[in-house]
PQR file of N, CA, C, O and H, with PARSE charges and radii, in Angstrom:
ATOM      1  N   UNK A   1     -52.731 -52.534  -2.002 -0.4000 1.5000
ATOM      2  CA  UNK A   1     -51.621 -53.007  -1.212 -0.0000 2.0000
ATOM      3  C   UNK A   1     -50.997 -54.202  -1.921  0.5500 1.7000
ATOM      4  O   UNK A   1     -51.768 -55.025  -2.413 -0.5500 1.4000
ATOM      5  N   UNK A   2     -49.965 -54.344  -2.002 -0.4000 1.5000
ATOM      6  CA  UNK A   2     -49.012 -55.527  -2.917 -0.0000 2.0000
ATOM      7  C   UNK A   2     -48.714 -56.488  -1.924  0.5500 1.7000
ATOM      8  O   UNK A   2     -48.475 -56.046  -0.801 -0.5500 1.4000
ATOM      9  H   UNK A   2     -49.339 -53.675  -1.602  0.4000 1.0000
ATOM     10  N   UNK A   3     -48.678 -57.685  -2.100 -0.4000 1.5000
ATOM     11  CA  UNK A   3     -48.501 -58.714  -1.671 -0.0000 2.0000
ATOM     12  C   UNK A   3     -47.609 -59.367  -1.939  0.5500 1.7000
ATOM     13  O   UNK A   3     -47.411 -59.621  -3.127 -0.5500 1.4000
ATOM     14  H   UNK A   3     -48.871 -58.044  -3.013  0.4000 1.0000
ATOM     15  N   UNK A   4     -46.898 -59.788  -1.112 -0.4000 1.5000
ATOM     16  CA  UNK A   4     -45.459 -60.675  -1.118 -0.0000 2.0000
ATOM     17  C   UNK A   4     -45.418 -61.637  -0.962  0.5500 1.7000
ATOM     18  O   UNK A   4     -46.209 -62.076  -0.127 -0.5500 1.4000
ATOM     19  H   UNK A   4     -47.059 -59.582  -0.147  0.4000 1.0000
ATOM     20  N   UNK A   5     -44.485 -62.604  -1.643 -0.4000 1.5000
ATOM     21  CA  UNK A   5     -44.627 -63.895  -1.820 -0.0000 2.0000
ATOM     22  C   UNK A   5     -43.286 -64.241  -1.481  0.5500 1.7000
ATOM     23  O   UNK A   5     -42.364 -63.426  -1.519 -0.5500 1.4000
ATOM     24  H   UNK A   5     -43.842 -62.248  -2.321  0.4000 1.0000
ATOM     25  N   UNK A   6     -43.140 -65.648  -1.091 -0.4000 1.5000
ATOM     26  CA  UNK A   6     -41.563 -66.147  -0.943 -0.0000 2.0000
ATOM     27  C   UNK A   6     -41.642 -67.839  -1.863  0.5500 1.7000
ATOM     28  O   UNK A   6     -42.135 -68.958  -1.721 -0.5500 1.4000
ATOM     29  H   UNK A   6     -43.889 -66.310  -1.060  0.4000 1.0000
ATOM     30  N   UNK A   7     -40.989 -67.240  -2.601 -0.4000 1.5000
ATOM     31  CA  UNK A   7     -40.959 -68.761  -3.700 -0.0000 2.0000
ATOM     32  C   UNK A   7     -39.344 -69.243  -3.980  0.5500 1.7000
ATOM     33  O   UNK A   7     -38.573 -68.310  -4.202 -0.5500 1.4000
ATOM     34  H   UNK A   7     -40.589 -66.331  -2.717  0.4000 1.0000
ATOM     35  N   UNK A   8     -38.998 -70.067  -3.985 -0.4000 1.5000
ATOM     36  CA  UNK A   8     -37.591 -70.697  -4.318 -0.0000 2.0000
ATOM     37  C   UNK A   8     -37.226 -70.609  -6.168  0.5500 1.7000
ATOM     38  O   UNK A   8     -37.896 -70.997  -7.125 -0.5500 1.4000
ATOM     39  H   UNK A   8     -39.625 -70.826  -3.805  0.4000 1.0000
ATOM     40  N   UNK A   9     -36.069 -70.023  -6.107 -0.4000 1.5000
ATOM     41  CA  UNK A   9     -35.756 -69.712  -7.381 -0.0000 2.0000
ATOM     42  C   UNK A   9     -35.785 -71.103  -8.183  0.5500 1.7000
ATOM     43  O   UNK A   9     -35.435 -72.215  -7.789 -0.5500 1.4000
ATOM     44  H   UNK A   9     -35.525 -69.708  -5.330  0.4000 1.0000
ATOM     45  N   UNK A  10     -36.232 -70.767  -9.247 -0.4000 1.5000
ATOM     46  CA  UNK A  10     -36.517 -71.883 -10.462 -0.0000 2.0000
ATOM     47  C   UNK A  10     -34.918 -72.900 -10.540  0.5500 1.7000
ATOM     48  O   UNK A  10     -34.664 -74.036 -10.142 -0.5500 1.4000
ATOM     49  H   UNK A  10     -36.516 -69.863  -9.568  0.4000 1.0000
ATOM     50  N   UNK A  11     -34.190 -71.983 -11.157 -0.4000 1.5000
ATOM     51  CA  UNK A  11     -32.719 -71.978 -11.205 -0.0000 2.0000
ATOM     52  C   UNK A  11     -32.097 -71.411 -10.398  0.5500 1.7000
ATOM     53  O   UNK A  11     -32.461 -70.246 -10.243 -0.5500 1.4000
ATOM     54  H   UNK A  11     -34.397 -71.059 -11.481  0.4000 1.0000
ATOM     55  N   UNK A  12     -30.733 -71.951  -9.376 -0.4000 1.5000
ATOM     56  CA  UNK A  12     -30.071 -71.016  -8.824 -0.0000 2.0000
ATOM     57  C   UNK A  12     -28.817 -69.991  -9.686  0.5500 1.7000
ATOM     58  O   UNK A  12     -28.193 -70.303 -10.701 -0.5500 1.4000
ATOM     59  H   UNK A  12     -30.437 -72.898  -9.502  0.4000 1.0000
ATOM     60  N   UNK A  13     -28.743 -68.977  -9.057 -0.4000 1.5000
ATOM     61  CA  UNK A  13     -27.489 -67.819 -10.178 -0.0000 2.0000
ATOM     62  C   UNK A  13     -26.457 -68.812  -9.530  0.5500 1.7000
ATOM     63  O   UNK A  13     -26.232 -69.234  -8.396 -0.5500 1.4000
ATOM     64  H   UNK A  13     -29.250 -68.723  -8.233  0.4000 1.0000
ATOM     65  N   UNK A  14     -26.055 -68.945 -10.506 -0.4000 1.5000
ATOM     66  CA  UNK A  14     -23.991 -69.875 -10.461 -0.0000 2.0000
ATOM     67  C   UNK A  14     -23.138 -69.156 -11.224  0.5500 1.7000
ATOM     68  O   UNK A  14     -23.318 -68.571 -12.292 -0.5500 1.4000
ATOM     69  H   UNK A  14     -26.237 -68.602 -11.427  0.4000 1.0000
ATOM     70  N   UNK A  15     -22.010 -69.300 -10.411 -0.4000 1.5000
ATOM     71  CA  UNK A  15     -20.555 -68.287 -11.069 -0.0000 2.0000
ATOM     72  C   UNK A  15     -20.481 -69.256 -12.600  0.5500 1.7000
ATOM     73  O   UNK A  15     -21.224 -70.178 -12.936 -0.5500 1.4000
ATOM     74  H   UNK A  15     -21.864 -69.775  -9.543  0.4000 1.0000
ATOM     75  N   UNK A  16     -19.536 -68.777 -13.194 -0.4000 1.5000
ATOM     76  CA  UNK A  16     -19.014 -69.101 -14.516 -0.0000 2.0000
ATOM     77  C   UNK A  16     -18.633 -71.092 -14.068  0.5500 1.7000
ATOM     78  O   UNK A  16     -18.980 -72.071 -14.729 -0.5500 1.4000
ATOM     79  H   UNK A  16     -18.932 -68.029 -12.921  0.4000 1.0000
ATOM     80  N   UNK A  17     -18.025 -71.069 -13.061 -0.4000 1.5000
ATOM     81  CA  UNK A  17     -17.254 -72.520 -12.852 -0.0000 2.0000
ATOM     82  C   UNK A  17     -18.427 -73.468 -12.062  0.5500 1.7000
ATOM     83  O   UNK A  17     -18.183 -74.324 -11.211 -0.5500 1.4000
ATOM     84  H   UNK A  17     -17.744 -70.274 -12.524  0.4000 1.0000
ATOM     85  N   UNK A  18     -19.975 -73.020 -12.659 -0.4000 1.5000
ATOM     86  CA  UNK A  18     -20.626 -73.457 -11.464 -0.0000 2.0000
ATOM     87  C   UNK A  18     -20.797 -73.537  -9.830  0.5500 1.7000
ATOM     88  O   UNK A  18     -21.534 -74.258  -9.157 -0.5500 1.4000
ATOM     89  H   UNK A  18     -20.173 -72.325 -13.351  0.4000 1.0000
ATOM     90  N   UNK A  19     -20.015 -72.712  -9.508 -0.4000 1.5000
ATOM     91  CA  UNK A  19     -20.617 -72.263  -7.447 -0.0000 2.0000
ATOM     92  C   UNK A  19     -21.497 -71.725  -7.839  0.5500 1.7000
ATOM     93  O   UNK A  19     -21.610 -71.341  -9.004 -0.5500 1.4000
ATOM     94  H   UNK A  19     -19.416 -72.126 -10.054  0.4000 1.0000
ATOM     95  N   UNK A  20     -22.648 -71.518  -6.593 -0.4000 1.5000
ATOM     96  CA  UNK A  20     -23.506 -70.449  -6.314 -0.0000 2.0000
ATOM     97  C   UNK A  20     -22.917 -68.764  -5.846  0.5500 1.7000
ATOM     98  O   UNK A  20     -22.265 -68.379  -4.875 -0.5500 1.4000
ATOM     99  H   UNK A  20     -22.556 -71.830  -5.647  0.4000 1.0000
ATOM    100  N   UNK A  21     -23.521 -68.013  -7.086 -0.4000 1.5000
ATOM    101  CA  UNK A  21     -22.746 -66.825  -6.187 -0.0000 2.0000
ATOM    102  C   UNK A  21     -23.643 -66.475  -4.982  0.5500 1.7000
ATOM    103  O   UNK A  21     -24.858 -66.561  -4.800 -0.5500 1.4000
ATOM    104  H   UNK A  21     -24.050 -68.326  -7.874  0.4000 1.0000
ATOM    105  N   UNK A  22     -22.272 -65.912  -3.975 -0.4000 1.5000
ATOM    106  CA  UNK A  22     -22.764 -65.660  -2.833 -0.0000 2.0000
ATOM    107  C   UNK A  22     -23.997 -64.452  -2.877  0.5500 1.7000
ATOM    108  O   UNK A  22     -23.899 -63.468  -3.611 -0.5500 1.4000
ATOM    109  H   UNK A  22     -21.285 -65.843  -4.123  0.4000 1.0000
ATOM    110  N   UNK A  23     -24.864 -64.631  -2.205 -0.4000 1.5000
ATOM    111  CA  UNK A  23     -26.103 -63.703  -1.673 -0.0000 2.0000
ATOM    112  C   UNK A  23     -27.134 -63.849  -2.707  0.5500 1.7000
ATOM    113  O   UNK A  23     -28.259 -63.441  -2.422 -0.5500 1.4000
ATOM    114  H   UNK A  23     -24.943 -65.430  -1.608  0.4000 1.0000
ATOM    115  N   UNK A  24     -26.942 -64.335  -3.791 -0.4000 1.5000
ATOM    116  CA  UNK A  24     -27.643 -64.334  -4.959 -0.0000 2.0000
ATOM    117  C   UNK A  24     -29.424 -64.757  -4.826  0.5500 1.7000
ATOM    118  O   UNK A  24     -30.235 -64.377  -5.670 -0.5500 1.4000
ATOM    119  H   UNK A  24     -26.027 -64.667  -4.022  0.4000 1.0000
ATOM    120  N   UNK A  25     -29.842 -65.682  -3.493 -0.4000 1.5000
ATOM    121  CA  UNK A  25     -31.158 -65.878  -3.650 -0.0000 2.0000
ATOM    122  C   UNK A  25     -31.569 -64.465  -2.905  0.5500 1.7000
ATOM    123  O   UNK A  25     -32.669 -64.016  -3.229 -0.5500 1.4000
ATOM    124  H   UNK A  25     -29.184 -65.991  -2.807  0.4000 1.0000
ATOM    125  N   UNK A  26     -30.781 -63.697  -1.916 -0.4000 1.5000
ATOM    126  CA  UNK A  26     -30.782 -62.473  -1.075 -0.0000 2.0000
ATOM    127  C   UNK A  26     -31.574 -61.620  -2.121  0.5500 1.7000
ATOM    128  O   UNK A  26     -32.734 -61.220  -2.217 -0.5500 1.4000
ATOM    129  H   UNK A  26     -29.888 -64.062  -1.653  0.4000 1.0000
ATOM    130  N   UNK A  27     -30.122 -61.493  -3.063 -0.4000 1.5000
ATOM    131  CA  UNK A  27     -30.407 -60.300  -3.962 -0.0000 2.0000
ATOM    132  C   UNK A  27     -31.896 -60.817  -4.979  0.5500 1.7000
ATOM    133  O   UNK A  27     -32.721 -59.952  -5.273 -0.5500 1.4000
ATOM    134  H   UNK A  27     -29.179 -61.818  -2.986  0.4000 1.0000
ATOM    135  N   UNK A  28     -31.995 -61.538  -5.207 -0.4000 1.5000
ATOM    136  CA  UNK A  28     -33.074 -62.254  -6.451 -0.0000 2.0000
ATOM    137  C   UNK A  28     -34.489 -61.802  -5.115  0.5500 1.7000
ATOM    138  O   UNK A  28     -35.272 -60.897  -5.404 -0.5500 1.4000
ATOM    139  H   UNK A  28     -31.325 -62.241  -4.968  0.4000 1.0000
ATOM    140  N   UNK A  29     -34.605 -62.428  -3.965 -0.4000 1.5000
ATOM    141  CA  UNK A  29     -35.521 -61.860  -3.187 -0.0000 2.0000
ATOM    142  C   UNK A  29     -36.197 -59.971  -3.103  0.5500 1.7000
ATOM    143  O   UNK A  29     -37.187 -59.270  -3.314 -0.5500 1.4000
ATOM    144  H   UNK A  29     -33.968 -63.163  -3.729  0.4000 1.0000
ATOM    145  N   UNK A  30     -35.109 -59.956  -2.746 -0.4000 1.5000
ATOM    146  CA  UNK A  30     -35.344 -57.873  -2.710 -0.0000 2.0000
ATOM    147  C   UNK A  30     -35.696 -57.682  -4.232  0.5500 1.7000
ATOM    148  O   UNK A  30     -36.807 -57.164  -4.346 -0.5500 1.4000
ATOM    149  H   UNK A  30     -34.304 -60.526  -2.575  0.4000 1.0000
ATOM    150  N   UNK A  31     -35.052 -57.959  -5.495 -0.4000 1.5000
ATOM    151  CA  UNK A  31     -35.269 -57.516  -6.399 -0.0000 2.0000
ATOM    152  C   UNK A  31     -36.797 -57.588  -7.228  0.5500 1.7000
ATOM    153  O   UNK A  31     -37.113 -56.851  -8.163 -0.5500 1.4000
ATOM    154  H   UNK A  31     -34.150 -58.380  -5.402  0.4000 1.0000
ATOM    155  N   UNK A  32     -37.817 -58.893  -6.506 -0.4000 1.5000
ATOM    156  CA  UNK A  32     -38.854 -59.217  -6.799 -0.0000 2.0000
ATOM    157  C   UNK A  32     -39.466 -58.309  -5.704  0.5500 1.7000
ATOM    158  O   UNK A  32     -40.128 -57.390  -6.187 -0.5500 1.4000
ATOM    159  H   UNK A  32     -37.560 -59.491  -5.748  0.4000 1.0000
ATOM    160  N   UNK A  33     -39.416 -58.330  -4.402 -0.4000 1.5000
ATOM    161  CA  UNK A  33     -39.874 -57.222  -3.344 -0.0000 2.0000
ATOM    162  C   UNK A  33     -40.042 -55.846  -3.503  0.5500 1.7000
ATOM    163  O   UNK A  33     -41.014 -55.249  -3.039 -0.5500 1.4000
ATOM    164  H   UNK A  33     -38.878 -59.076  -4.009  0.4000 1.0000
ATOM    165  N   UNK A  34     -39.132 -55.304  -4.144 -0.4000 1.5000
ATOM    166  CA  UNK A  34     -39.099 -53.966  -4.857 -0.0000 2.0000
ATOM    167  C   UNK A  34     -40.136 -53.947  -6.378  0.5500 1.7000
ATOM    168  O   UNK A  34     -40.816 -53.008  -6.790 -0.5500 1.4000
ATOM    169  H   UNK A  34     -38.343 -55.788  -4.521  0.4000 1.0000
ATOM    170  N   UNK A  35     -39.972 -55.245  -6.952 -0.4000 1.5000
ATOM    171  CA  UNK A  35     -40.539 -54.727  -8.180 -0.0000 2.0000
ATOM    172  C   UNK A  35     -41.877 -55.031  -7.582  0.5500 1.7000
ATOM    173  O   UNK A  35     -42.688 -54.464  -8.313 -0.5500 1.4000
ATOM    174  H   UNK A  35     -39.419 -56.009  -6.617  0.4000 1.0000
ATOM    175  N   UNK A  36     -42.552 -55.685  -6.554 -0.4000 1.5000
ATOM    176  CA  UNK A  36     -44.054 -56.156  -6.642 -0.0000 2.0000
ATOM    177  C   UNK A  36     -44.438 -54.591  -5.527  0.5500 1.7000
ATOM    178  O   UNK A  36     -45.322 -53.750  -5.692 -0.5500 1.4000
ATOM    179  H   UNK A  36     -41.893 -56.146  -5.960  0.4000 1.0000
ATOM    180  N   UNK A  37     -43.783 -54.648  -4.845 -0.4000 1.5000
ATOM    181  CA  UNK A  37     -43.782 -52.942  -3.361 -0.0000 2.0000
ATOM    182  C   UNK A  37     -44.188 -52.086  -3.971  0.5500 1.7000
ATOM    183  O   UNK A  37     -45.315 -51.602  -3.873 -0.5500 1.4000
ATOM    184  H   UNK A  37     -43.065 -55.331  -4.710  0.4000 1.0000
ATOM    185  N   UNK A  38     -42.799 -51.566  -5.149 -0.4000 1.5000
ATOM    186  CA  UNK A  38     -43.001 -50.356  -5.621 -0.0000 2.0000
ATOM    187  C   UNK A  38     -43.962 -50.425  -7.153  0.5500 1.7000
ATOM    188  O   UNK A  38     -43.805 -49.317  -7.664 -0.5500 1.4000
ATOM    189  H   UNK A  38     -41.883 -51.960  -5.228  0.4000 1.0000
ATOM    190  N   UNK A  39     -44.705 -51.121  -7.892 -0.4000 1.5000
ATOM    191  CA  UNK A  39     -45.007 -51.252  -9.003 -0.0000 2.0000
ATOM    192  C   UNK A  39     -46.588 -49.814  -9.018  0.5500 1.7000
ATOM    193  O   UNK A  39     -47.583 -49.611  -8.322 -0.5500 1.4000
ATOM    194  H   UNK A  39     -44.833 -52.022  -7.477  0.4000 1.0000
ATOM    195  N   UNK A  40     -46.184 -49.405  -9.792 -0.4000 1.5000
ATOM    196  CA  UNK A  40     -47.027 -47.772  -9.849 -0.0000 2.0000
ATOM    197  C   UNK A  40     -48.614 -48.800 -10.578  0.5500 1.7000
ATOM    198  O   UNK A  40     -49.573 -48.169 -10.134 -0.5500 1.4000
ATOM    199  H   UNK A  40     -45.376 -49.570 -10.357  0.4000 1.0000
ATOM    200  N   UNK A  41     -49.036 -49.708 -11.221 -0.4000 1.5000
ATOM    201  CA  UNK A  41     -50.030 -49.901 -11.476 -0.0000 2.0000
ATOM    202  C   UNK A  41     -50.616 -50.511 -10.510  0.5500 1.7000
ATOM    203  O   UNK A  41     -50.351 -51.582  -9.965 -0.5500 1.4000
ATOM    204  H   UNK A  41     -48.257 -50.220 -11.582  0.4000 1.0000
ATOM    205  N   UNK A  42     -51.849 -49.372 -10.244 -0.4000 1.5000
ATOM    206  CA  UNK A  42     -53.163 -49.986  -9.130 -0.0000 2.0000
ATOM    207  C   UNK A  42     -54.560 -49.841  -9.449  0.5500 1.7000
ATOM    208  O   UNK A  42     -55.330 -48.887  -9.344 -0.5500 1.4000
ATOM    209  H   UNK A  42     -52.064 -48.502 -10.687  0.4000 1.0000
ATOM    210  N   UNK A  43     -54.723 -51.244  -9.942 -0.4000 1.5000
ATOM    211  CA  UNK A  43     -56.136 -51.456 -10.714 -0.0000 2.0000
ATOM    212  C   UNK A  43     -56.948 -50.360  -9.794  0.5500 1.7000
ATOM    213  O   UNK A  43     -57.343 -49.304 -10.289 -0.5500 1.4000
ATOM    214  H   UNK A  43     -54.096 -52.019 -10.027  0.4000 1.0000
ATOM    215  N   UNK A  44     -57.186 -50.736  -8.265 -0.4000 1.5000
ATOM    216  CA  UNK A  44     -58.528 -50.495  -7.580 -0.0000 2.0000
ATOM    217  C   UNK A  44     -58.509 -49.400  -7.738  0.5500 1.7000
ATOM    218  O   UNK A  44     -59.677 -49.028  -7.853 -0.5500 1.4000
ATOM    219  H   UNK A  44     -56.865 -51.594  -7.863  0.4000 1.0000
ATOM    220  N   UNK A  45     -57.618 -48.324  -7.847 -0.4000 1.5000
ATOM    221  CA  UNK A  45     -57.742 -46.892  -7.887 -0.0000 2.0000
ATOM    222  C   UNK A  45     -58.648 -46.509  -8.998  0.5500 1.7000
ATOM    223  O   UNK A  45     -59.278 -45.451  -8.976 -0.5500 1.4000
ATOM    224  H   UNK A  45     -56.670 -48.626  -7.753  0.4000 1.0000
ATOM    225  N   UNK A  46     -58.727 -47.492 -10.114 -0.4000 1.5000
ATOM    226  CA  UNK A  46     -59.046 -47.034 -11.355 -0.0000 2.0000
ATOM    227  C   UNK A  46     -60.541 -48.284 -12.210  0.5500 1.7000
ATOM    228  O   UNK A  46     -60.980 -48.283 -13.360 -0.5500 1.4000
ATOM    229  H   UNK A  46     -58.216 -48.351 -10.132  0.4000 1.0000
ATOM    230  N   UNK A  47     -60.799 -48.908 -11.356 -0.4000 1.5000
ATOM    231  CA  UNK A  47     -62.101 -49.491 -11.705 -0.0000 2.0000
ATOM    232  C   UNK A  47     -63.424 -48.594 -11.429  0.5500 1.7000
ATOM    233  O   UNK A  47     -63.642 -47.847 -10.475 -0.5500 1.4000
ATOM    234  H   UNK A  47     -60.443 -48.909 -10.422  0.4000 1.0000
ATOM    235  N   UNK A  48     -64.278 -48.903 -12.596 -0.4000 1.5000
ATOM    236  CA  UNK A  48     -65.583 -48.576 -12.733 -0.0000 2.0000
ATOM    237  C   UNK A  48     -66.318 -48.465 -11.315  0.5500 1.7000
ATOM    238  O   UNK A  48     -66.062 -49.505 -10.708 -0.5500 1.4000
ATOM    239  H   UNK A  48     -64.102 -49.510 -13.371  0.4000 1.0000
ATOM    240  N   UNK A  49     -66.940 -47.823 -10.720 -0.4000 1.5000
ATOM    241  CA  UNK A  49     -67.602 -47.810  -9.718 -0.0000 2.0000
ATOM    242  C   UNK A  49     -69.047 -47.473  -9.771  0.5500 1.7000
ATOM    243  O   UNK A  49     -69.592 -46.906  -8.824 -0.5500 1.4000
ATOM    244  H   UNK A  49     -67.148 -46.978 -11.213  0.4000 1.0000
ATOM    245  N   UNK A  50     -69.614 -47.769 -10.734 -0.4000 1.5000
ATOM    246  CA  UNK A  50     -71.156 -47.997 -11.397 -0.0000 2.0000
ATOM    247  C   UNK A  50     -71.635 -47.001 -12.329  0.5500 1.7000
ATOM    248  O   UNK A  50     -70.938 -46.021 -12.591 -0.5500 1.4000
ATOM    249  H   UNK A  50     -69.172 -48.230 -11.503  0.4000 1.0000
ATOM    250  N   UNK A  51     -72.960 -47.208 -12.937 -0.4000 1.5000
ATOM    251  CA  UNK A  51     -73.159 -46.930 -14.122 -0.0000 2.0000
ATOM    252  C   UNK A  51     -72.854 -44.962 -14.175  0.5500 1.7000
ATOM    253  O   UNK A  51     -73.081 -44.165 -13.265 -0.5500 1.4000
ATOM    254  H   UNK A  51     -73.527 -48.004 -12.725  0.4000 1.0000
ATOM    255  N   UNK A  52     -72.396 -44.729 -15.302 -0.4000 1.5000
ATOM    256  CA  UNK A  52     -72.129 -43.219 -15.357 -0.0000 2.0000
ATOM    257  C   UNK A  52     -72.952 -42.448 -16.203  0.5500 1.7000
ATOM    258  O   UNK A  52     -73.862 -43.056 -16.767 -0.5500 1.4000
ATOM    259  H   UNK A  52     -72.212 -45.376 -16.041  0.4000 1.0000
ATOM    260  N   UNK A  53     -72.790 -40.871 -16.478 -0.4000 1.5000
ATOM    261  CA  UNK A  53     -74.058 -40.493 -16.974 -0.0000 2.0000
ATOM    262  C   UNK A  53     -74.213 -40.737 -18.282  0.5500 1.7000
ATOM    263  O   UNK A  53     -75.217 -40.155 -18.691 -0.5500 1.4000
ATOM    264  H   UNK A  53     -72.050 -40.377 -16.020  0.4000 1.0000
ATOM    265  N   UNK A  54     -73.393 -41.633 -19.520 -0.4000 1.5000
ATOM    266  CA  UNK A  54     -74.147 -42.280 -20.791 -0.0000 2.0000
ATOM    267  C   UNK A  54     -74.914 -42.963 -20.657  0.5500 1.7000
ATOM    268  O   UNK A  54     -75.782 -43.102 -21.518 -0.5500 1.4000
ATOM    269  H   UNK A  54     -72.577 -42.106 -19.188  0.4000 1.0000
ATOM    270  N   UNK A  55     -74.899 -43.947 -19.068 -0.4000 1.5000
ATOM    271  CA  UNK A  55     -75.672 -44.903 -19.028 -0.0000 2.0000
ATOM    272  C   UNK A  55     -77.159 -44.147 -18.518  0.5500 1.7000
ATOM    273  O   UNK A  55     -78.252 -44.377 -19.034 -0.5500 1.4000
ATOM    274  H   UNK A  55     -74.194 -43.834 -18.368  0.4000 1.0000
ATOM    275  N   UNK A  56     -76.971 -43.433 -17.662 -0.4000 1.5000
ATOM    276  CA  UNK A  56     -78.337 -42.734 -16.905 -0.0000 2.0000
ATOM    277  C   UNK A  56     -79.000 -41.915 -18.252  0.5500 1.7000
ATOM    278  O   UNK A  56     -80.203 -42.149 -18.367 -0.5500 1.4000
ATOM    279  H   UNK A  56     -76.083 -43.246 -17.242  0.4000 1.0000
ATOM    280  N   UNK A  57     -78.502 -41.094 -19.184 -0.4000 1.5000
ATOM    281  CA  UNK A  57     -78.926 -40.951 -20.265 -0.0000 2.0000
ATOM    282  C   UNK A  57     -79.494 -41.298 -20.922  0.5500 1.7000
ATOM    283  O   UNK A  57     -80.409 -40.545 -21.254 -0.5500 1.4000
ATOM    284  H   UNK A  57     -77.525 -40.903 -19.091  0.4000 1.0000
ATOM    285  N   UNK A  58     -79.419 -42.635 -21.601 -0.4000 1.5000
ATOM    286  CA  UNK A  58     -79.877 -43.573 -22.811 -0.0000 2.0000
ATOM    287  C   UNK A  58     -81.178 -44.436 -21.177  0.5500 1.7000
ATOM    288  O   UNK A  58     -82.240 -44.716 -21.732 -0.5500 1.4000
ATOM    289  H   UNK A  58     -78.675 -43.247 -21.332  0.4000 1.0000
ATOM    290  N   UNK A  59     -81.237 -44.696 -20.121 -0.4000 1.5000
ATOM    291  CA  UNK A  59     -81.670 -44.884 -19.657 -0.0000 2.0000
ATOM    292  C   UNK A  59     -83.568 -43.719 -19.161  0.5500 1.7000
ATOM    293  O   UNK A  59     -84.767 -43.996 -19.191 -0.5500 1.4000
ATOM    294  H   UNK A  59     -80.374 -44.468 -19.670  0.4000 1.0000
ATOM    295  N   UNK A  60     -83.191 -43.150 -18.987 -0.4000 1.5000
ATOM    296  CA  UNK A  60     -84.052 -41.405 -19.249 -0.0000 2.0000
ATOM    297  C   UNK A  60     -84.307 -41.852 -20.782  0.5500 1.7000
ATOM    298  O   UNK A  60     -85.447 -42.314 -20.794 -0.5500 1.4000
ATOM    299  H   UNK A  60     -82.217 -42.925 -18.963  0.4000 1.0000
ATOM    300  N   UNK A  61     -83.882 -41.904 -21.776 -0.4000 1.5000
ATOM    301  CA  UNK A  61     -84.433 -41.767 -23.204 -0.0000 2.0000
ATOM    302  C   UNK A  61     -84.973 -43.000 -23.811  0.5500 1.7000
ATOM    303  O   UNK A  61     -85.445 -43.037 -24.947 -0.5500 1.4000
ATOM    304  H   UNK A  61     -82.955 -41.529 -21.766  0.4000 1.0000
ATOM    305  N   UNK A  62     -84.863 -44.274 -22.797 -0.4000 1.5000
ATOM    306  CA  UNK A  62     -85.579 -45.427 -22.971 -0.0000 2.0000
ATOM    307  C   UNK A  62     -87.041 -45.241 -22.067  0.5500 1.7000
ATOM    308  O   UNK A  62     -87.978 -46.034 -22.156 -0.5500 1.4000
ATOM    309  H   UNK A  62     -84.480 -44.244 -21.873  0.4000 1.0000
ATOM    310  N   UNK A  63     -87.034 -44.315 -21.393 -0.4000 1.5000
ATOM    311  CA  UNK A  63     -88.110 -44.438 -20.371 -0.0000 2.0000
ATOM    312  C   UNK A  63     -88.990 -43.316 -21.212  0.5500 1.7000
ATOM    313  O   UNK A  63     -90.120 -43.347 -20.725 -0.5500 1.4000
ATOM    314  H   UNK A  63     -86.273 -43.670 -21.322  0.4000 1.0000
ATOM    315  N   UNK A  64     -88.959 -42.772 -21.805 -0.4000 1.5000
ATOM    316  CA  UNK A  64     -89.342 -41.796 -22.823 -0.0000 2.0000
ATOM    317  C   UNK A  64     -90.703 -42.486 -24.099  0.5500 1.7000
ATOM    318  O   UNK A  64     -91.117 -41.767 -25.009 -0.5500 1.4000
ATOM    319  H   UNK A  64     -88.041 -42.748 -22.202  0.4000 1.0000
TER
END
C-alpha cells in the first residue's frame, strides 16, 4: 500500500514575470499522488520468504 505525504513545494512554479501560476501547488500535489498511488514497484510482493531448496540441499549434504 503507498503512502502519501503532504510536503510544501521546495520552490513555488512562477509565470515568466514572476506570479505564481494559478493551481500549480494543486497540480504539483496530484502529480506526486499519482506517481507514489500508481508506482508498479512492490518490494513485499517479491521478498525472500525463507530459506529455499539450495539452501535445504547443501544443508542435507552438510549433515551427511
Amino acid at each position: 500500500m503507498a503512502t502519501i505525504t503532504s510536503a510544501s513545494l521546495s520552490s513555488p512554479a512562477t509565470r515568466r514575470n514572476g506570479e505564481p501560476a494559478p493551481f500549480a501547488e494543486f497540480k504539483a500535489f496530484w502529480q506526486h499522488f499519482f506517481a507514489k498511488a500508481f508506482n508498479p514497484y512492490r518490494p513485499e510482493l517479491h521478498y525472500m520468504r525463507g530459506p529455499g531448496p539450495a539452501w535445504r540441499a547443501k544443508q542435507i549434504a552438510r549433515s551427511n
